[in-house]
N, C-alpha and C positions, 0 to 999 in steps of 0.2 A: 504494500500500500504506500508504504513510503516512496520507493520511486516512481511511483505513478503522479503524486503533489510533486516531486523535483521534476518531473518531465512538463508538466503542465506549469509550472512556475518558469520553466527557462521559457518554455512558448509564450506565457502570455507577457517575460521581461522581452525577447524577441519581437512578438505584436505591437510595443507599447513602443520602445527602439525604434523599428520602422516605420511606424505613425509618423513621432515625430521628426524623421529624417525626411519624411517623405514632405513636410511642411517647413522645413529650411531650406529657400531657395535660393542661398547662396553655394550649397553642395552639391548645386548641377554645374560643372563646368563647362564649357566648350572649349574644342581643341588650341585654341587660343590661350588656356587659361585664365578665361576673363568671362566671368557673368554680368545681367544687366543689374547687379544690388551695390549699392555706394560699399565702402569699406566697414562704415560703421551697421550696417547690417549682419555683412559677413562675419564683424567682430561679434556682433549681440548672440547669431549664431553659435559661435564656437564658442561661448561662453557658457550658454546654454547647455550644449553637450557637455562639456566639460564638468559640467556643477552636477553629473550624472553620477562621476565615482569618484571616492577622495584620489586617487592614482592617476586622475587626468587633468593637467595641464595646457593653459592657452599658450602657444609661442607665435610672436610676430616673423614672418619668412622676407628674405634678403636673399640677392642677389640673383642669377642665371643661369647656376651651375644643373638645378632641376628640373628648368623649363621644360613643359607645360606642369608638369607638374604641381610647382610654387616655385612663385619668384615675390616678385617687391609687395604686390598688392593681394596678399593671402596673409590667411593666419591658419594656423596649423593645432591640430590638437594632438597632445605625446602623450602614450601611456607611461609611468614611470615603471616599464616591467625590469625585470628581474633580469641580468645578462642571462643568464643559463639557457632563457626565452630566445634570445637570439638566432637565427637562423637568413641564410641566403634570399636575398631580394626583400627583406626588410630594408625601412629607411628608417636607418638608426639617427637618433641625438648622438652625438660624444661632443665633448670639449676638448680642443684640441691646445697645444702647446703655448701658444699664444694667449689662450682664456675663452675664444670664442668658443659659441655653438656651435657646429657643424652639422647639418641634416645629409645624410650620403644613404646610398644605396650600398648594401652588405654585399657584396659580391662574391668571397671566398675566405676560410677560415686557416690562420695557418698556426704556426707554434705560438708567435708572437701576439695573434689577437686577430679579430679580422680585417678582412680590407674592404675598402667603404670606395665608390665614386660615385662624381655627382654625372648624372645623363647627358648631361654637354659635354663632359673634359675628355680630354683625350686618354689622360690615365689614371692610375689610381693616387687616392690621397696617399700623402707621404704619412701620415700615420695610422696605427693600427690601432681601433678599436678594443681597449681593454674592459677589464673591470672596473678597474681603475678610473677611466676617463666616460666609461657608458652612464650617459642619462636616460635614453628611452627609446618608443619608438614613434615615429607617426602612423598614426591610425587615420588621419580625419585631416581633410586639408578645404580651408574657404576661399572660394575667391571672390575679387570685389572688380568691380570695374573704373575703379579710382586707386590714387595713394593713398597709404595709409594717414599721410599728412594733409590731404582733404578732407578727413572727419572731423564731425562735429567732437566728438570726446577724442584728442590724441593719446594714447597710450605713450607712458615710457616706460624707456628700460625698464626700470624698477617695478613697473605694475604688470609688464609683459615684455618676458627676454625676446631678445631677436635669434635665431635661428639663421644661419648663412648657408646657403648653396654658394662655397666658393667656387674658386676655379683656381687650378693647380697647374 
């Protein structure tokens, strides 16, 4: 009996998830990367999802290195999982040497940690993803079809880290 209530409880947290993804219309993108909602929509969005589970986080996305994926006018939702969770074709968070964020694609695991690029660059980041340096993953990405410095509420740093898709 009991896993009959956990089967019907993940459906109806499932059911309940896709309702409301399905009523954030900044999570339809086009191959562009760009929807028709100002930024500060997109933000209210990811906010939204985020305040779903204490382990999700809003990050503001930077840079090129992702495109279409997230670039300047996205914000990003990171699970803060576990490295162990890690696996190939994730787009991990790590902080790299420097202090920044870094959002890359996992590409391959070696002795050292993994290897991360962003879908523009030609090769892989110079550094390898550890324990050490992992923050998360993205699960959930908005786009807006403005700057984020066109919104009415400008986030900073401090209320929402940025996230870089460098280029290497």
């Amino acid at each position: 009996m009991q896993k009959k209530s956990s089967i019907y409880l993940l459906k109806l947290f499932a059911t309940i998830v896709a309702g409301i993804l399905l009523n954030l219309t900044s999570l339809q993108a086009t191959v562009a990367g760009k929807t028709p909602v100002s930024y500060q929509k997109a933000f209210d969005d990811a906010v939204k999802v985020a305040a779903m589970k204490n382990s999700w986080t809003v990050m503001r996305g930077a840079g090129n290195s992702m495109a279409p994926l997230y670039g300047d006018n996205s914000v990003l939702v990171v699970e803060k999982a576990s490295f162990t969770q890690l696996s190939l074709g994730m787009v991990a968070v790590y902080r790299d040497s420097e202090g920044s964020l870094v959002a890359h694609t996992v590409t391959a695991k070696t002795d050292s940690g993994w290897v991360a690029q962003g879908l523009n660059n030609r090769g892989e980041d110079p550094e390898r993803i550890s324990k050490k340096n992992f923050v998360g993953v993205v699960f959930g990405v908005f786009n807006a079809s403005q700057d984020w410095q066109q919104s009415k509420t400008r986030p900073t740093t401090e209320q929402i880290p940025v996230v870089y898709g460098k280029t290497f």
